[in-house]
Backbone as JSON, one array per atom type, in Angstrom:
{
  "sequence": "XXXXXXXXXXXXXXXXXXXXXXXXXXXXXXXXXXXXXXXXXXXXXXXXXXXXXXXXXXXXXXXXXXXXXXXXXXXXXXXXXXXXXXXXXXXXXXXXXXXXXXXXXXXXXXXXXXXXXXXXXXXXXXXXXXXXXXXXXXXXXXXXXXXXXXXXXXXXXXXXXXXXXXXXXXXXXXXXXXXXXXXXXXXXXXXXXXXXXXXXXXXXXXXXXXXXXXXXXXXXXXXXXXXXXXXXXXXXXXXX",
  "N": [[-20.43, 121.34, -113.54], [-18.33, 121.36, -110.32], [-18.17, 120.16, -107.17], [-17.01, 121.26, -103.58], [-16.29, 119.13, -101.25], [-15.76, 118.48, -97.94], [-15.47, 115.16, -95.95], [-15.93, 113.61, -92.66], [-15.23, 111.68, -89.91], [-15.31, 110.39, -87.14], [-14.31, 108.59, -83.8], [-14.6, 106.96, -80.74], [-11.99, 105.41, -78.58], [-11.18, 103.07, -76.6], [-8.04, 102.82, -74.58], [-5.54, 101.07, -75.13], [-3.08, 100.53, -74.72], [-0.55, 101.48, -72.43], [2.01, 103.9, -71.54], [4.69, 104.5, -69.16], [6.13, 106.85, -67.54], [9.37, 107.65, -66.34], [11.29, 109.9, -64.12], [14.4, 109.91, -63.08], [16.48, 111.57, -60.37], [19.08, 113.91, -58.86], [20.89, 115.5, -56.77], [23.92, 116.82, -56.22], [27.33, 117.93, -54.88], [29.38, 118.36, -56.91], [30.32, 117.16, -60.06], [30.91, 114.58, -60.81], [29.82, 113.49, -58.07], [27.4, 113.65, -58.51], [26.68, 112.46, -60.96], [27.41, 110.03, -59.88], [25.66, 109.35, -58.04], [23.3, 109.47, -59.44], [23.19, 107.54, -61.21], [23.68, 105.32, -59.53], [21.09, 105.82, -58.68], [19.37, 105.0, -60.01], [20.12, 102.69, -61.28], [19.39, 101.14, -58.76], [16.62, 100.96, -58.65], [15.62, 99.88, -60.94], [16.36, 97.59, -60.64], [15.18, 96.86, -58.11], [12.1, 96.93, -59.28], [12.39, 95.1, -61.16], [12.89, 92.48, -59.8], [10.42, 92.08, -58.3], [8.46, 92.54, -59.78], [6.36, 91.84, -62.61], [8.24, 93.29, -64.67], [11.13, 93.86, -66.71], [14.68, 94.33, -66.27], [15.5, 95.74, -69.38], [13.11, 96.28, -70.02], [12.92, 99.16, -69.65], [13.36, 101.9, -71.55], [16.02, 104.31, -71.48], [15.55, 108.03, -72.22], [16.77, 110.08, -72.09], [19.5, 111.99, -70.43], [20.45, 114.26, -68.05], [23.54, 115.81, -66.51], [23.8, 118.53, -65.17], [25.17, 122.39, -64.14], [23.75, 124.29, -61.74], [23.18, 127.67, -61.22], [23.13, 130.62, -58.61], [23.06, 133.98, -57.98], [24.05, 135.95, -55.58], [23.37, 139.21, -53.9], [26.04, 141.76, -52.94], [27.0, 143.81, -50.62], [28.02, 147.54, -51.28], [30.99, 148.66, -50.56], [32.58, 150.57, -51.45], [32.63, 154.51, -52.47], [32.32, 154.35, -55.26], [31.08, 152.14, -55.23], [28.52, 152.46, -54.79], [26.26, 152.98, -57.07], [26.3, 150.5, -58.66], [25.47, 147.46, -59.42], [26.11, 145.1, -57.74], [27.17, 142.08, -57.33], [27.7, 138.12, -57.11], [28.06, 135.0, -58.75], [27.11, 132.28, -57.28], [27.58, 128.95, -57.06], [25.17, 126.51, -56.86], [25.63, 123.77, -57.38], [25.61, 120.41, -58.65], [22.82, 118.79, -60.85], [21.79, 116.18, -61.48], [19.72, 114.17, -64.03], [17.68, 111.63, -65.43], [15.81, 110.86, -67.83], [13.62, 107.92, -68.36], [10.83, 105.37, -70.01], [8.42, 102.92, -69.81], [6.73, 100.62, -72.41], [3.94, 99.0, -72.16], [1.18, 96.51, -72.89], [-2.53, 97.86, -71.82], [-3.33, 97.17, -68.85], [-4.46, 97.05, -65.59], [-4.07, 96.44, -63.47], [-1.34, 95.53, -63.53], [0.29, 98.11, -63.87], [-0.85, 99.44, -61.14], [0.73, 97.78, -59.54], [2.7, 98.9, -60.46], [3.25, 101.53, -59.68], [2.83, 100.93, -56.82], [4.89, 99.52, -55.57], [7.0, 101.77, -56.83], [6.59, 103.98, -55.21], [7.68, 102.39, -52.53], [10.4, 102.7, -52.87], [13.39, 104.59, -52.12], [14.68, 107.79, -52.85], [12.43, 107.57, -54.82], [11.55, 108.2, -58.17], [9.75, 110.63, -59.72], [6.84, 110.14, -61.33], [5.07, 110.04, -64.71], [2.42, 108.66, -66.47], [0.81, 107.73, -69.25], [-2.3, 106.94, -70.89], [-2.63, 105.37, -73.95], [-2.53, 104.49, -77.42], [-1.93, 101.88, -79.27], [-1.92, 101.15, -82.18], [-2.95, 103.65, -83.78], [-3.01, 104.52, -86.33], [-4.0, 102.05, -87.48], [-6.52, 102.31, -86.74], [-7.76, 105.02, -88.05], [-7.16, 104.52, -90.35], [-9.26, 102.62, -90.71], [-11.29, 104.68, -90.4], [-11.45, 106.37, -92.86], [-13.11, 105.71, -94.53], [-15.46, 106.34, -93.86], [-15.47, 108.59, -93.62], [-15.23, 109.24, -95.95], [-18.13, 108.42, -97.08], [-19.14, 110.6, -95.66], [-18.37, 113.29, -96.94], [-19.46, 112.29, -99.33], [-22.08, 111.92, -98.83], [-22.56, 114.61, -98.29], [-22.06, 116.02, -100.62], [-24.26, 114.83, -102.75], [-26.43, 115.68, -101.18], [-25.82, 118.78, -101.92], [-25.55, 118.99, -104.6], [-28.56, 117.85, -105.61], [-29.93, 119.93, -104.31], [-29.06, 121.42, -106.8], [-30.12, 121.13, -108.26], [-28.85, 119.17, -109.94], [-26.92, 116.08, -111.38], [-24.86, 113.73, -109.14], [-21.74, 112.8, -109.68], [-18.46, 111.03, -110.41], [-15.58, 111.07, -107.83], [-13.38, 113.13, -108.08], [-11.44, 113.65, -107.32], [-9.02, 113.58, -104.43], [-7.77, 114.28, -101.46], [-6.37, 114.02, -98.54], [-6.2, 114.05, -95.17], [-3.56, 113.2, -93.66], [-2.23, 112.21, -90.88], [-4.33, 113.79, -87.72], [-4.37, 116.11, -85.45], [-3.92, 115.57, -82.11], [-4.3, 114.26, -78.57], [-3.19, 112.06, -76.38], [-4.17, 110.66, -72.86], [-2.74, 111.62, -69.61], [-1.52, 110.81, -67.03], [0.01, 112.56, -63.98], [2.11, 111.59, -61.27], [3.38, 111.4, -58.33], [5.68, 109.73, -56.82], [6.12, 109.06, -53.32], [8.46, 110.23, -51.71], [11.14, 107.98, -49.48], [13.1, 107.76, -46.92], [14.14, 105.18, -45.92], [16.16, 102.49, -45.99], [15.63, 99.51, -48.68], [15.33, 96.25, -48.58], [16.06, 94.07, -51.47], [14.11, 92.25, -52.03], [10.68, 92.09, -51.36], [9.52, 92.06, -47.99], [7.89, 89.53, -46.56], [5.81, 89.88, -44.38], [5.21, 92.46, -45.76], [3.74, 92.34, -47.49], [0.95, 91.79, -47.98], [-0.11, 94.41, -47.15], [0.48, 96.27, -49.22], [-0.75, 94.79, -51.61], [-2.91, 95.69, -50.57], [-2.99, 98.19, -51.15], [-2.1, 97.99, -53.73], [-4.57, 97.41, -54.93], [-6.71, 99.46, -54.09], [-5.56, 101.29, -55.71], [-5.85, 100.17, -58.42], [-8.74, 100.15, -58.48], [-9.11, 102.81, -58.84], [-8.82, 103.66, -61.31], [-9.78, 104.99, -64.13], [-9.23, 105.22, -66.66], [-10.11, 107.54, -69.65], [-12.25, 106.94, -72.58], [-10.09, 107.28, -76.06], [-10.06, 110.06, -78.08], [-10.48, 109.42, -81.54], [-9.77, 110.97, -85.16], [-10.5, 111.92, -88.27], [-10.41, 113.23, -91.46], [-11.77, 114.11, -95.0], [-10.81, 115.69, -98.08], [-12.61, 116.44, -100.99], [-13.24, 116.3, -104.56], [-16.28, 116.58, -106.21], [-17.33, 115.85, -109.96], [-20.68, 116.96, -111.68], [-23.54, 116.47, -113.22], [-26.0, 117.45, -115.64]],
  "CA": [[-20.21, 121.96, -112.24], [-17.58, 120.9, -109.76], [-18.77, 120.25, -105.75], [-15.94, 120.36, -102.97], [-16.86, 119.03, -99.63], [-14.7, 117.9, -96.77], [-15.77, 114.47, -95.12], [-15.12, 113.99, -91.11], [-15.56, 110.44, -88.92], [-14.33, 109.8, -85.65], [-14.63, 107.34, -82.84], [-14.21, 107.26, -79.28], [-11.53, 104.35, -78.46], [-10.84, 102.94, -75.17], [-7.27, 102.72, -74.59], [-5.08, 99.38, -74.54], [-1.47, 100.66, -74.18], [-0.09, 102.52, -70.68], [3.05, 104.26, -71.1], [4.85, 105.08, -67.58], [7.33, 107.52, -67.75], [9.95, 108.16, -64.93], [12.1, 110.77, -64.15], [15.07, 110.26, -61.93], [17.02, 113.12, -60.2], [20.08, 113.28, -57.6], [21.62, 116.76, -56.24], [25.29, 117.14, -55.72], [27.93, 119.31, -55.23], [30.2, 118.15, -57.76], [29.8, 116.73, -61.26], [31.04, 113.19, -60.3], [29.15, 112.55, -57.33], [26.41, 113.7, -59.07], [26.61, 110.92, -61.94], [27.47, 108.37, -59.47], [24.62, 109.19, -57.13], [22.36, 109.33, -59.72], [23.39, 106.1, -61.81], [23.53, 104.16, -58.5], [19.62, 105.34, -58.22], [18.46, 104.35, -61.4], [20.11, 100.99, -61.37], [18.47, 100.29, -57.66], [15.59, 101.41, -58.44], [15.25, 98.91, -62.13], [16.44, 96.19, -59.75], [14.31, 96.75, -57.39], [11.2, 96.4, -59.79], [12.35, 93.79, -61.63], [13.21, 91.79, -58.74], [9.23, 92.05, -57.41], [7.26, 92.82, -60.75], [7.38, 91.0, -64.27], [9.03, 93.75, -65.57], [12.68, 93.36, -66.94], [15.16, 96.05, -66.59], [15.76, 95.89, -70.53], [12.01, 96.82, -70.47], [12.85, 100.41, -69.31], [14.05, 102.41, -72.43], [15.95, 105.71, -71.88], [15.68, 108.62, -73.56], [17.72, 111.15, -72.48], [19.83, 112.44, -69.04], [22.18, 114.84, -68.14], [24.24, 116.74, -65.43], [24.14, 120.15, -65.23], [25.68, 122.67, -62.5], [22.7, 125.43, -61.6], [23.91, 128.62, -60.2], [22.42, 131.51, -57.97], [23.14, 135.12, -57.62], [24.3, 136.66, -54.3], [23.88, 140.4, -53.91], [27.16, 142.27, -52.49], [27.55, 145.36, -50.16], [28.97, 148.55, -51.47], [32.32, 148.82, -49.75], [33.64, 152.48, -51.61], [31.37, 155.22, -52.93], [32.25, 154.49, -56.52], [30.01, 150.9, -55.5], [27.01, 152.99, -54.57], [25.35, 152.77, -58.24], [26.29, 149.28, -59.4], [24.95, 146.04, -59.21], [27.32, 144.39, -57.31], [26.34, 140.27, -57.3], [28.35, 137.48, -57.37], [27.32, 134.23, -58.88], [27.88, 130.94, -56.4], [26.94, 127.29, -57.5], [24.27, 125.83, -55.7], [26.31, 122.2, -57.45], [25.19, 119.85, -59.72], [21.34, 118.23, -60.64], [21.3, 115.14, -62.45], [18.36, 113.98, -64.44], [17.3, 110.52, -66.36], [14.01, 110.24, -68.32], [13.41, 106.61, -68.9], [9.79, 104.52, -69.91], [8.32, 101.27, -70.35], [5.43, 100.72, -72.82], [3.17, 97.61, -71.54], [-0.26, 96.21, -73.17], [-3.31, 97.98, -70.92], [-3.13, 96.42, -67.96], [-4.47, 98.02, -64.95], [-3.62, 95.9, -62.43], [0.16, 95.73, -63.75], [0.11, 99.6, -63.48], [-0.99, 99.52, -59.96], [1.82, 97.28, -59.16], [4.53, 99.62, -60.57], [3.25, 102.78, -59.18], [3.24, 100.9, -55.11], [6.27, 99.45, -55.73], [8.02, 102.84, -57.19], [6.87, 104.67, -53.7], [8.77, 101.88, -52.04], [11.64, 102.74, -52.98], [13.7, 105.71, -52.1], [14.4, 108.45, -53.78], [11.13, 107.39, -55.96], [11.39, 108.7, -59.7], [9.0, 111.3, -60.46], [6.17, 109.36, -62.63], [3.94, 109.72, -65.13], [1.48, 107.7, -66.91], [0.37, 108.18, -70.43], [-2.81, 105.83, -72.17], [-2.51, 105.76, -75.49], [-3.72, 103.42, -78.27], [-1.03, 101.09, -79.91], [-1.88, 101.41, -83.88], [-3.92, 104.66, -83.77], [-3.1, 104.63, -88.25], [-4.78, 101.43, -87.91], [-8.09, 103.09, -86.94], [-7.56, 106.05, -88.95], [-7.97, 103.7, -91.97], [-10.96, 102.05, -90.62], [-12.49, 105.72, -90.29], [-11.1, 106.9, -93.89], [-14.32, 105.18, -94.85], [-16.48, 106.73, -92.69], [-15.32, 109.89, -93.91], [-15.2, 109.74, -97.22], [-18.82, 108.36, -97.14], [-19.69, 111.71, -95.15], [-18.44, 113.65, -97.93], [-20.46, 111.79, -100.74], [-23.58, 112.19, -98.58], [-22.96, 116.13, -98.53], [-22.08, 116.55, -102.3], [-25.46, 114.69, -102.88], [-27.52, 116.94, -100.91], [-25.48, 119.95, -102.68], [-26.09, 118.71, -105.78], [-29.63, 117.8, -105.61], [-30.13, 121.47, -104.52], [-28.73, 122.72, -107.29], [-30.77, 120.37, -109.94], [-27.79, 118.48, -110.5], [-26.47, 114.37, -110.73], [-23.48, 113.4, -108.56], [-20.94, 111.3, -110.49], [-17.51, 110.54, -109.63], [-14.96, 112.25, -107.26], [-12.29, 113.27, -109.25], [-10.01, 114.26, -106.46], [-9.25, 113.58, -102.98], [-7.09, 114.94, -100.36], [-6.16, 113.52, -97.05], [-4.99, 115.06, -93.76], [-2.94, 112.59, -92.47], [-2.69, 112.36, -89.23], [-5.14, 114.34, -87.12], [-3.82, 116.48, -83.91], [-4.63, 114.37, -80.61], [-3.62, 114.36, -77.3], [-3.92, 110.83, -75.41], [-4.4, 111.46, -71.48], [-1.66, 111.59, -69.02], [-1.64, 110.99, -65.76], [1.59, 112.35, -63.14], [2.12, 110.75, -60.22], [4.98, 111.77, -57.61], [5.68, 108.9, -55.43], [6.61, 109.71, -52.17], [9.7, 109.88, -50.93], [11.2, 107.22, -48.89], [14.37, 107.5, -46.17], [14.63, 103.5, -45.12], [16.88, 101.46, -47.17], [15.19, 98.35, -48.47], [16.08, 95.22, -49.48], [15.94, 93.7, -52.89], [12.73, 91.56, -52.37], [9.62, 92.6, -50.2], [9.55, 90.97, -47.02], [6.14, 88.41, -46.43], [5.51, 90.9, -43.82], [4.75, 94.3, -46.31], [2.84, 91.77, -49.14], [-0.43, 92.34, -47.62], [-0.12, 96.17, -47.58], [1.19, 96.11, -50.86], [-1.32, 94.02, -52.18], [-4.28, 96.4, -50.73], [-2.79, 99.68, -52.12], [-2.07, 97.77, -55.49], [-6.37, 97.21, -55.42], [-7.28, 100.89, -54.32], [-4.82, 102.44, -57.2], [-6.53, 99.56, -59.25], [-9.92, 100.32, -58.82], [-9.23, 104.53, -58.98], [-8.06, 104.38, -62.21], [-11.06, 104.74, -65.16], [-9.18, 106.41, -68.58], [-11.52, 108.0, -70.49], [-12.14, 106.99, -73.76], [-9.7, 108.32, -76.32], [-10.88, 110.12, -79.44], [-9.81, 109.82, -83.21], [-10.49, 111.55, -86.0], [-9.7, 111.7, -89.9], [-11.33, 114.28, -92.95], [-11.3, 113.77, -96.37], [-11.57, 116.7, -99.05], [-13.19, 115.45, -102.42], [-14.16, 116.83, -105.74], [-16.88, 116.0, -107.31], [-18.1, 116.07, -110.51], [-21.98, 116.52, -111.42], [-24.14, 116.45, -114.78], [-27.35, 117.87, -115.61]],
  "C": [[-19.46, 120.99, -111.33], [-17.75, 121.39, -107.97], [-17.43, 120.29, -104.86], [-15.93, 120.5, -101.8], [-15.36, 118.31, -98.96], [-16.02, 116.8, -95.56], [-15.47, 114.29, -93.82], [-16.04, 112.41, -90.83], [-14.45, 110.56, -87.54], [-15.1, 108.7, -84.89], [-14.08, 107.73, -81.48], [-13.41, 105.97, -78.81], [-10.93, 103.85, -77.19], [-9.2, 102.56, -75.47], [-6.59, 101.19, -74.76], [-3.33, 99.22, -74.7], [-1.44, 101.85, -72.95], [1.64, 102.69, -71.02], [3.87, 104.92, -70.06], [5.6, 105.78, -67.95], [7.91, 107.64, -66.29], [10.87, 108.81, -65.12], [12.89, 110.81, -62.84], [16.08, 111.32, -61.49], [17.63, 112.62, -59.17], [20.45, 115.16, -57.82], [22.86, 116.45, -55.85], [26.41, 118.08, -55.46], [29.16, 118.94, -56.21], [29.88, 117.01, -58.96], [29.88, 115.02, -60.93], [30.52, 112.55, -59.34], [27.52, 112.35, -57.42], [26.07, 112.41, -59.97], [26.61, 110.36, -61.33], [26.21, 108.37, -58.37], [23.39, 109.03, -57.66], [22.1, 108.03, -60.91], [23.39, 105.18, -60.84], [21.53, 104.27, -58.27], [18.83, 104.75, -59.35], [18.46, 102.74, -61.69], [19.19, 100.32, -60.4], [17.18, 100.31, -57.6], [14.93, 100.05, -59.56], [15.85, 97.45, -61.25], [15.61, 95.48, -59.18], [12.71, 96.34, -58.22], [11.29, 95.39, -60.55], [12.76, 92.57, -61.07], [11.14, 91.31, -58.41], [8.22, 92.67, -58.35], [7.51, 91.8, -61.48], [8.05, 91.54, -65.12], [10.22, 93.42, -65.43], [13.52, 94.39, -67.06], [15.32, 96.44, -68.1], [14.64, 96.05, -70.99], [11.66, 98.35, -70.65], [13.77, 101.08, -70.35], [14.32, 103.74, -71.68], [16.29, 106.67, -72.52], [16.13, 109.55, -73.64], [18.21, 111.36, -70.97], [20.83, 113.06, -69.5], [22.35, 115.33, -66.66], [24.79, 117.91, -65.69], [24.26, 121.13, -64.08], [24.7, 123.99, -62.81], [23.63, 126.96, -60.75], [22.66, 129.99, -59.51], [23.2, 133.12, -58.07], [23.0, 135.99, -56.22], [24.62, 138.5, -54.31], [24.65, 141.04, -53.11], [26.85, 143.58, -52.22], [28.08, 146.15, -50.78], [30.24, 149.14, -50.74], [32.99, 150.46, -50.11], [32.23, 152.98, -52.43], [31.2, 155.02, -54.29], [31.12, 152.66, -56.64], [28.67, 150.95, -55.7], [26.08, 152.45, -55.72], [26.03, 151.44, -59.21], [25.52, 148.56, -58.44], [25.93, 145.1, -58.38], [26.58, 143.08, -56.98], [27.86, 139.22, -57.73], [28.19, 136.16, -57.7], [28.08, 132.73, -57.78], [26.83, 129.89, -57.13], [26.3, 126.66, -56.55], [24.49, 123.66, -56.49], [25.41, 121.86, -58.41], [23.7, 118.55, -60.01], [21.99, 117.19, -61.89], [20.05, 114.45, -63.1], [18.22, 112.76, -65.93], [16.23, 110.58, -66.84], [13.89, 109.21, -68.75], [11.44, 106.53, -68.9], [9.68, 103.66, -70.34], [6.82, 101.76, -70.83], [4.91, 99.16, -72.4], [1.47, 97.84, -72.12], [-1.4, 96.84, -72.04], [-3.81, 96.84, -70.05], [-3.15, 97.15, -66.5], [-3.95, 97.98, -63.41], [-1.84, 95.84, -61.93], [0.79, 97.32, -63.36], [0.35, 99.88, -61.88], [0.34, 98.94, -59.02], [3.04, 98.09, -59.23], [4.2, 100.61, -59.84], [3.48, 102.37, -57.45], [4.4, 100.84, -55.17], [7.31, 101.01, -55.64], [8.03, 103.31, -55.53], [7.32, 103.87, -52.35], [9.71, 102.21, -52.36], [12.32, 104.12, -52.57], [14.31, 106.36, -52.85], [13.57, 108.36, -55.16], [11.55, 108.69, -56.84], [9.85, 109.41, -59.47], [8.1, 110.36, -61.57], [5.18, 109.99, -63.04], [3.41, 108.77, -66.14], [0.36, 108.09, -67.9], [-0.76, 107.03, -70.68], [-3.01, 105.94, -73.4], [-2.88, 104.53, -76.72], [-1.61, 102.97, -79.21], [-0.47, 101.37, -81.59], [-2.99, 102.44, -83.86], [-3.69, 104.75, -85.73], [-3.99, 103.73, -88.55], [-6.82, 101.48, -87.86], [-8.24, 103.99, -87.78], [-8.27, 105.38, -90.26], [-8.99, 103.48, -92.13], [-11.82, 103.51, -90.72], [-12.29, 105.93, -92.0], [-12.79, 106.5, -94.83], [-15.49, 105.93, -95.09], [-16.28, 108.16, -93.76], [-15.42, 110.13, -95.24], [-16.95, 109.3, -97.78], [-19.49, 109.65, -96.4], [-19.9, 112.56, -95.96], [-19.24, 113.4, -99.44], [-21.82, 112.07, -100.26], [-23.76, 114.08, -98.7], [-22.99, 116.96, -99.81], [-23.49, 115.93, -102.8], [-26.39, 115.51, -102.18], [-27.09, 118.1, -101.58], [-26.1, 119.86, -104.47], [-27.59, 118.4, -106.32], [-30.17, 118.76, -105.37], [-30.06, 121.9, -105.41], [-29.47, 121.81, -108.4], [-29.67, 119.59, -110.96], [-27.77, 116.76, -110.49], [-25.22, 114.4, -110.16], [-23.07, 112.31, -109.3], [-20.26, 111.14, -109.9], [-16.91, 111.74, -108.65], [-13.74, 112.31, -107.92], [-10.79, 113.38, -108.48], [-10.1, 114.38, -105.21], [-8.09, 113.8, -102.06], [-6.87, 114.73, -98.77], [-5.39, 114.02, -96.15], [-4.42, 114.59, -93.63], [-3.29, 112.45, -91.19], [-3.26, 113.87, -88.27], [-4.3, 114.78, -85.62], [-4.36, 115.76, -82.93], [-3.76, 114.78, -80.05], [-3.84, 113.45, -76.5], [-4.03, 111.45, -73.97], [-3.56, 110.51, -70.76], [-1.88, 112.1, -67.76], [-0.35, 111.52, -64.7], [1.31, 112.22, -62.14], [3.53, 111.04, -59.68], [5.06, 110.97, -56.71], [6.51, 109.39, -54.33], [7.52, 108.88, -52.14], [9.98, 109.02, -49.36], [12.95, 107.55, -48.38], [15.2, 106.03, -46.03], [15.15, 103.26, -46.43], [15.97, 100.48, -47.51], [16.13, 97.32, -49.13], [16.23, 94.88, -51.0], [14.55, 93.0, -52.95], [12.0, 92.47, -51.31], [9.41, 91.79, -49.3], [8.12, 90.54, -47.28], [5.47, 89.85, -45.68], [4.41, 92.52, -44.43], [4.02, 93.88, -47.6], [1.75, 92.29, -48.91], [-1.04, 93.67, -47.85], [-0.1, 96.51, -48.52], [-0.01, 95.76, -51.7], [-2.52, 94.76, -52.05], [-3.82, 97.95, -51.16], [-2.67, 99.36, -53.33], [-3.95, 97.8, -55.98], [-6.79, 98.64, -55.43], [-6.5, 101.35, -55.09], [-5.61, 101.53, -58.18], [-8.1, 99.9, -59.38], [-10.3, 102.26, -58.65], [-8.93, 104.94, -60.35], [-8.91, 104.2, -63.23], [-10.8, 105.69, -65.92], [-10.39, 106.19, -69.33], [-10.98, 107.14, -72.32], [-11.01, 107.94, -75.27], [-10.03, 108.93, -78.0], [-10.07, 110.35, -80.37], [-10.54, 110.04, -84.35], [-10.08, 111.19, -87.39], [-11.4, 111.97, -90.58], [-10.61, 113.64, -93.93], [-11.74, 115.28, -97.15], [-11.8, 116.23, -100.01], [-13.98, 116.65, -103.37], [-14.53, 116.06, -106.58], [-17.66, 116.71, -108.12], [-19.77, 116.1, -110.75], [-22.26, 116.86, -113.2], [-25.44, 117.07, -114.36], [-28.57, 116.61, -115.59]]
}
């Protein structure tokens, strides 16, 4: 007789990578002042934090942008009777949106975090952010559970088998999910928009301030645990 159970382990793993994501954006009315309004914010913006963090602009990978012209639909008067029963509309361009998605991945670090997110809402036209935690080598736990799991499975073909007046021998055959669906947890964050120009450094003046909004975003921020899983299917043989 041939048993065939499915083992299961998981774990609950506290995070120890933070991926930020940012998303910058510019409105224009033409394709060119679009690009250049929105490549001048991206550069001042990776200046600006790597000027007054430890990040490096060659820390900020991105991963995709474009410029694209949006349009609207204006509905039009009937001027002769043969207009009466149409649609009459005319489409006008409300101009052109530009859009960067860049992120930086950084070791969990909560304090570092706190730093980029004041910073960003210094700056003007602040990037759209969010803020992923996520686990570094999540395969390398996986393995460590594979264990787990495949000892789950041997404990349930032994109780099956001992039901049925049987011995458990080997497993003849085993079957692995791979990787397990997950979803780490993701935080978004819209820093406010800012009018004033600034400089390149932070004056002495705005450290202080700075320094107590970097503590309250530091001590608001408590990711949950994140969970991983990994089954095994297994056949085993049994004897009388």
């Amino acid at each position: 007789m041939q048993i065939f159970v499915s083992g299961y382990a998981n774990r609950d793993v506290a995070p120890d990578q933070i991926v930020a994501s940012v998303t910058f954006s510019a409105h224009e009315d033409t394709y060119d002042e679009a690009l250049k309004t929105g490549v001048k914010t991206v550069k001042e913006y990776l200046e600006f934090i790597a000027e007054n963090t430890d990040f490096d602009i060659n820390d900020f990978k991105t991963h995709s942008y474009n410029v694209r012209e949006s349009f609207h639909y204006n509905t039009l008067e009937a001027k002769t009777e043969d207009d009466l029963n149409k649609q009459l509309r005319k489409r006008v361009s409300d101009g052109f949106f530009f859009s960067q998605y860049a992120y930086v991945e950084f070791d969990y670090d909560k304090n570092k975090l706190s730093q980029l997110l004041v910073l960003t809402s210094k700056t003007p036209n602040a990037p759209a952010f969010h803020i992923d935690f996520t686990l570094k080598d999540r395969s390398a736990i996986q393995r460590d559970l594979l264990g787990e799991a495949y000892e789950n499975a041997r404990l349930k073909a032994e109780t099956l088998a001992t039901a049925a007046g049987k011995h458990l021998r080997d497993c003849v055959r085993v079957t692995i999910d791979g990787t397990s669906g997950y979803s780490d947890y993701g935080v978004g964050y819209n820093a406010k928009r800012s009018s004033v120009m600034y400089d390149s450094a932070i004056m002495a003046s705005e450290r202080e301030t700075i320094n107590e909004e970097i503590k309250a975003i530091d001590d608001s921020f408590h990711p949950d645990d994140i969970p991983v899983s990994k089954s095994i299917d297994c056949t085993w043989e049994t004897s009388d």
